[in-house]
C-alpha positions, 0 to 999 in steps of 0.5 A, a space after each residue: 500500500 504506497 509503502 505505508 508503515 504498519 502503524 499509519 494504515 492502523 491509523 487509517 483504519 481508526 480514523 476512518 473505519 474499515 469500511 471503503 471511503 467511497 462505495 462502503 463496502 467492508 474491508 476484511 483483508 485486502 484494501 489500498 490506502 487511497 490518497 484524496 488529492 493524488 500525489 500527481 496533482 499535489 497530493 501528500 502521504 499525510 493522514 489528512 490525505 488518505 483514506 482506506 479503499 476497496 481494490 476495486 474504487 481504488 482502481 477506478 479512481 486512478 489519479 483522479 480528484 474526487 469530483 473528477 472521479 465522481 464526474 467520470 462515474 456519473 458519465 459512466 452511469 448516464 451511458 449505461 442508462 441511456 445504452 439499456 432503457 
């Protein structure tokens, strides 16, 4: 995860519950610590930053903002809607 210590993903978790930030699904073994500001646009390894995400928000998000992310999915959504009604 990001080469995190041990202690800073257990803070993760306290800080925010072992639940994905995103979709909420429980996170029983395997999670990422997601960085809200990617690192590529400025983003830091602070607490503050980071957040726990199930493998599957974690690979949809790439390096995306939230609103970026959030845009990109309700794209998605809206194709799909439209492609099956």
């Amino acid at each position: 995860m990001h080469g995190l210590t041990r202690a800073k993903k257990i803070k993760i978790l306290k800080l925010h519950g072992d639940n994905c930030f995103y979709c909420g699904t429980k996170l029983i073994k395997y999670w990422k610590a997601d960085h809200v500001l990617p690192k590529s646009k400025g983003g830091t390894d602070a607490l503050k930053n980071l957040v726990p995400s199930c493998s599957g928000c974690n690979a949809s998000k790439l390096d995306l903002t939230i609103n970026e992310w959030i845009t990109m999915m309700k794209t998605i959504l809206n194709r799909f809607e439209h492609e099956h009604s």
